[in-house]
C-alpha positions in Angstrom: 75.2 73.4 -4.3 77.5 76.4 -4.1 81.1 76.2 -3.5 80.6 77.0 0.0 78.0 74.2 0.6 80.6 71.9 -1.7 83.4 72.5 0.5 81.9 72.2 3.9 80.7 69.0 2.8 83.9 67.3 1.9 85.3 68.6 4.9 82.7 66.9 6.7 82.8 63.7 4.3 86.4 63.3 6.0 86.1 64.3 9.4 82.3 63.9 11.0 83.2 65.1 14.3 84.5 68.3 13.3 83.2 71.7 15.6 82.0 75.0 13.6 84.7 76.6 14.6 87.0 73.9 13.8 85.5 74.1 10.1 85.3 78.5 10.1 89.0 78.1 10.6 89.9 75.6 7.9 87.7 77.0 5.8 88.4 80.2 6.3 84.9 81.1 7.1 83.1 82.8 10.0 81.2 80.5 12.3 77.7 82.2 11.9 78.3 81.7 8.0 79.2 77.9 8.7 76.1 77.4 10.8 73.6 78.7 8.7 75.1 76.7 5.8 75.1 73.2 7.8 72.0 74.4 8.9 70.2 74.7 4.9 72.3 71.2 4.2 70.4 69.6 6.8 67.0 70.6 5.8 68.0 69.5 2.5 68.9 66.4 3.2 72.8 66.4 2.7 73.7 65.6 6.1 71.6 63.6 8.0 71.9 62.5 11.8 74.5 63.1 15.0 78.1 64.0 14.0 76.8 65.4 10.7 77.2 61.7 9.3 76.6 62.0 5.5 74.7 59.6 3.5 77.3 57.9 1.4 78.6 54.2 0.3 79.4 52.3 3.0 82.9 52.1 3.5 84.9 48.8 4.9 86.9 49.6 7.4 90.5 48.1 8.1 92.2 48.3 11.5 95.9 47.3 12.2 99.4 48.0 10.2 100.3 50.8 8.4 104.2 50.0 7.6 107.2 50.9 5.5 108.6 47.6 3.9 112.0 46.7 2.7 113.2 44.0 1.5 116.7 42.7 0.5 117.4 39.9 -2.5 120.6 37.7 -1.9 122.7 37.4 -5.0 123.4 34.3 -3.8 123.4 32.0 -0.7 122.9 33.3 2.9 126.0 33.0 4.7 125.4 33.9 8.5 128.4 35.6 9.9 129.4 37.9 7.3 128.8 40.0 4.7 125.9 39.0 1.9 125.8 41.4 -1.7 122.2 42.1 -2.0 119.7 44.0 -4.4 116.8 46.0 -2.5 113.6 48.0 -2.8 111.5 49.7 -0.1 108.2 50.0 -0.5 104.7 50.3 1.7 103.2 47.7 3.7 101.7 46.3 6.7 98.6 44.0 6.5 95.5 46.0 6.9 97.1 48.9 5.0 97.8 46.3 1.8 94.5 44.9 2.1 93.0 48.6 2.1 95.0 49.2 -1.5 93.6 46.0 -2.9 90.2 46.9 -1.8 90.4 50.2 -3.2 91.9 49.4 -6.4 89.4 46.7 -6.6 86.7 49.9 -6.7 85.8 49.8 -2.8 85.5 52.8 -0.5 87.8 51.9 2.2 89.1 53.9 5.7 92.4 53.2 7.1 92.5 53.0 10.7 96.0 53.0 12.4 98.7 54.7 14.1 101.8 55.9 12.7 105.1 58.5 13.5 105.5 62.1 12.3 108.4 60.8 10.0 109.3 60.3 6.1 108.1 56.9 6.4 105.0 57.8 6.8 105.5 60.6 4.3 106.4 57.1 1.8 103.2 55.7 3.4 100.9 58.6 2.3 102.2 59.3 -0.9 101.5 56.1 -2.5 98.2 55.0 -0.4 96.1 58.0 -0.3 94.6 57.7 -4.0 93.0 54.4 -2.5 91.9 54.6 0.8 90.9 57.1 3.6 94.0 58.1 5.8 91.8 61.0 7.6 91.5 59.0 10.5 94.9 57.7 11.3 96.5 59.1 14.2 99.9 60.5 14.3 101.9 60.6 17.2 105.1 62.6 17.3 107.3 60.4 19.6 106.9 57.4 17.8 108.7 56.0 14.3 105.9 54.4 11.8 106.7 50.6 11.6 109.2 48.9 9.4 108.8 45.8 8.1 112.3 44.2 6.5 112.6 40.5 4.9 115.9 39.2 3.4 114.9 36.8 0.1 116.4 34.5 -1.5 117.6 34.0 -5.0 113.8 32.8 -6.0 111.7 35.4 -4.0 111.3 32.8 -0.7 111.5 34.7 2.4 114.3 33.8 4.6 114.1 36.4 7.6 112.2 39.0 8.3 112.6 42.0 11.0 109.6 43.9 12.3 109.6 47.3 14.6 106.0 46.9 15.2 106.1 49.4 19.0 104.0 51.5 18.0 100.9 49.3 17.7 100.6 49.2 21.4 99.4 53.1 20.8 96.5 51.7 18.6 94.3 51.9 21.3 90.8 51.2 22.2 90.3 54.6 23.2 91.1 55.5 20.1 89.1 53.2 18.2 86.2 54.4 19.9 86.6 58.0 18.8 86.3 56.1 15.0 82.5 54.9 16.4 80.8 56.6 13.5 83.0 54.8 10.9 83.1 51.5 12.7 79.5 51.7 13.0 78.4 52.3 9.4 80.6 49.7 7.9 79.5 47.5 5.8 82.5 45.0 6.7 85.4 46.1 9.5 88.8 43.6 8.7 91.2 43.7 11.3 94.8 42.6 11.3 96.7 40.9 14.6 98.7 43.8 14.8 96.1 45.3 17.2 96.4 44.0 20.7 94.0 41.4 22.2 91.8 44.0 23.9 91.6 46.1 20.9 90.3 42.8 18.9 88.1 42.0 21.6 86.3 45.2 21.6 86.1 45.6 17.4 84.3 41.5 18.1 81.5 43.6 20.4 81.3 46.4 18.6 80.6 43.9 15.3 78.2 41.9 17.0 76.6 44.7 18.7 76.1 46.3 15.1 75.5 43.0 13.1 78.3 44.2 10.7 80.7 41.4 9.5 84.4 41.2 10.7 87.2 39.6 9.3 90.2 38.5 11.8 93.7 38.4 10.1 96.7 37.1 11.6 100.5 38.2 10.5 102.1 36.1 12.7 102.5 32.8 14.7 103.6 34.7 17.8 100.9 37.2 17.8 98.0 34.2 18.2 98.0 34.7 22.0 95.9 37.9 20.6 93.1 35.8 19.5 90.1 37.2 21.7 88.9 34.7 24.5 85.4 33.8 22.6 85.5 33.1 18.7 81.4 33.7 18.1 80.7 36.5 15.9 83.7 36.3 14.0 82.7 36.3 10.3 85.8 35.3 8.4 89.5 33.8 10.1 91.8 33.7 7.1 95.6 32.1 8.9 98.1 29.9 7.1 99.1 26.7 8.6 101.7 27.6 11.2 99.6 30.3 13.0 96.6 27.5 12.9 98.9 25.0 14.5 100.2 28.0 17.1 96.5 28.7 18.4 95.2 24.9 18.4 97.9 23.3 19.5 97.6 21.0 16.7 100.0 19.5 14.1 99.0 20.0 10.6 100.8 17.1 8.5 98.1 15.8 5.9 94.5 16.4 4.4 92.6 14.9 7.2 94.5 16.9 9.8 94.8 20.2 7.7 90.6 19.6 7.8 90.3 18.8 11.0 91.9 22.4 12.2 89.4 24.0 9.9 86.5 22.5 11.6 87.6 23.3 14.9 88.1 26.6 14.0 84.4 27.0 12.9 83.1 25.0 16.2 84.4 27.6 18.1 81.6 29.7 16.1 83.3 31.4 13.0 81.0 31.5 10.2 84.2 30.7 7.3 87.6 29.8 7.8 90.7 29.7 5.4 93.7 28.0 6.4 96.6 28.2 3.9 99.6 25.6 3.5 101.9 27.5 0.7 102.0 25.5 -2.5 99.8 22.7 -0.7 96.7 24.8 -1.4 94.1 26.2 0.7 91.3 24.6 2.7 88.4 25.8 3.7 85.4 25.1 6.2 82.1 27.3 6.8 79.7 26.8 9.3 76.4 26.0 6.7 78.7 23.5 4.8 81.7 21.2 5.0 85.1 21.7 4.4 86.6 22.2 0.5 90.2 22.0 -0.1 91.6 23.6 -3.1 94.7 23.0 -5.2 97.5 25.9 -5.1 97.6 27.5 -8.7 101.1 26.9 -9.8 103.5 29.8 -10.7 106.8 29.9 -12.6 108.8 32.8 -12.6 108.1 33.8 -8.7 109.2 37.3 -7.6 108.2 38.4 -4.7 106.2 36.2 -2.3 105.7 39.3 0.2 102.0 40.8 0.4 100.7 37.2 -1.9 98.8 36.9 2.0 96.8 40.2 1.9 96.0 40.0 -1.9 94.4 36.5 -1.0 92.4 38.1 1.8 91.6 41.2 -0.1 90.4 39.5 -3.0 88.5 36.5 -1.0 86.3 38.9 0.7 86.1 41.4 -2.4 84.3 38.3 -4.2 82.2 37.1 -0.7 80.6 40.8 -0.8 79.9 40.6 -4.0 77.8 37.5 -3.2 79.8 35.1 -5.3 79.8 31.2 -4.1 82.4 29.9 -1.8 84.4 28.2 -4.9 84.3 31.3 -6.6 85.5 33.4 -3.7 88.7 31.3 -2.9 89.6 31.1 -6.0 89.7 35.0 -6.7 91.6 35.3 -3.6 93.9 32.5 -4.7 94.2 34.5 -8.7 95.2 37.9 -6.9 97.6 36.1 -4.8 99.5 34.4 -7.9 99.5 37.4 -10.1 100.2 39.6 -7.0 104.0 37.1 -6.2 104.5 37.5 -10.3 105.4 41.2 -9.1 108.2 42.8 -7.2 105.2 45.3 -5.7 103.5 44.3 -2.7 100.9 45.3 -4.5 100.5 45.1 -8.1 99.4 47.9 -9.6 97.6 46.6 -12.6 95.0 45.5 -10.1 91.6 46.1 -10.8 88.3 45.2 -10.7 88.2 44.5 -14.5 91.6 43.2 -15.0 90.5 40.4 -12.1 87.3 39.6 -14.0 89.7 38.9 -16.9 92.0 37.1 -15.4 89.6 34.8 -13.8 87.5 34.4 -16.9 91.2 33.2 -18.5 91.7 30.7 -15.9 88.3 28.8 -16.6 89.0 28.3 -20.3 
């Protein structure tokens, strides 16, 4: 291919719907020129189908937050009412957007889909995320701020308090996850945070049924379970800890029998595997073509930073599922990622990768 034909693909690569004119003018090309080049890529094979959808990897696709994080260490205890000397670092978050980086450093091809402000925090956002993920397809909108996630820690890295300005999540819209139809459609696994309203989650449920591609439901918060859709079938993978189980049964987790008992409902309400986590009591697991496995918490000295331990469990869980690894296997790599991952003051650790992972859980079984 010419540099021409090079070009116009990428372009293309990162925005399907684009017009001919749309591309002339980015490009710097004339249309007629633009036509007759899309029109030799087709015959060739490079782009294939509506929308000039390219034959590529498929991507997984994760839906929900996008945020800037910041979080402030006591020096020593809280003390409500008054003034508290702190140390603090800001960096990126929110739950689908940390899965995505774990994804991609694990050596996925993911898209990003979210909505965020024309602001320096999403400047922070971009800077930092766009080596490992798609961000073509997040929408910016001019009159709203990108969302901020603060937590106050303690001495030892346990979260005390945390403040979200999460408005702008009510403009992730199904109308705009429906302009994403190509993407959504050719995934090979869509994962969707709780951030997303309950009619957004309801229509990425259809639209994964509908299309027989696998969707992971991830909650962030107890209060945000009322967003659970109305019918559970279809749902591939529900990965919650123990509070926002109890939240959306109604239930009171208090020992093993109980803690197994909310797994199995979860998965009689027709969700092929489900993870519910209970902080250093471990992680227990239920799928619908076996019973339920409970799984000791690896213990870690020396914790840092407990924030984004969650989504590196998620991220690394289903990294290991799509790689067709057994059920032990799977929660164990989640449950690896997450202990290395609070051994760091990053939400995400940077020496993550798919290699490094193999190595640490080949350690771990010696």
């Amino acid at each position: 291919m010419n540099a021409k034909e090079t070009s116009i693909l990428k372009y293309l690569r990162e925005n399907p719907y684009a017009t001919q004119m749309e591309i002339a003018n980015e490009l710097k090309m004339s249309r007629p020129a633009v036509a007759n080049i899309i029109s030799q890529l087709i015959k060739s094979g490079y782009i294939t189908g509506r929308a000039y959808i390219l034959p590529e990897n498929k991507e997984i696709v994760c839906i929900g937050g996008a945020n800037v994080d910041r979080k402030y260490t006591l020096n020593n205890k809280l003390q409500m009412g008054t003034s508290n000397p702190t140390s603090s670092l800001q960096s990126v978050g929110g739950v689908a957007r940390n899965i995505a980086e774990n994804l991609g450093r694990l050596g996925h091809t993911v898209r990003l889909l979210s909505v965020v402000g024309t602001d320096m925090e999403y400047e922070a956002i971009e800077k930092v995320s766009s080596n490992w993920m798609n961000l073509f397809s997040i929408e910016k909108l001019p009159n709203y701020t990108t969302g901020t996630y603060s937590a106050v820690l303690d001495s030892s890295g346990e979260m005390l308090l945390a403040l979200a300005n999460m408005d702008i999540y009510e403009q992730l819209t199904v109308e705009y996850l429906k302009k994403q139809e190509s993407h959504l459609t050719n995934a090979q696994l869509i994962i969707i945070d709780m951030n997303c309203s309950k009619e957004v989650i309801e229509y990425i449920r259809t639209v994964s049924i509908g299309h027989n591609i696998p969707m992971a439901l991830i909650p962030v918060s107890s209060p945000k379970m009322n967003r659970m859709p109305e019918s559970l079938e279809g749902i591939e993978w529900l990965i919650a800890n123990k509070d926002e189980a109890e939240t959306y049964l109604g239930v009171s987790i208090k020992d093993k029998e109980s803690w197994e008992e909310a797994t199995r409902l979860f998965v009689q309400k027709g969700i092929s595997h489900v993870v519910i986590t209970w902080g250093s009591e471990g992680i227990m697991y239920a799928g619908s073509d076996m019973g339920t496995s409970y799984f000791p918490a690896i213990q870690v000295e020396n914790v840092i930073d407990v924030t984004g331990a969650g989504d590196a469990f998620v991220s690394a869980t289903l990294y290991a599922w799509l790689n067709g690894e057994e059920i032990p296997i799977t929660i164990q790599t989640g449950m690896m990622n997450a202990s290395k991952t609070i051994r760091s003051s990053e939400t995400v650790r940077t020496e993550l990768s798919k290699n490094n992972l193999t190595i640490e859980m080949e350690e771990n079984t010696q």
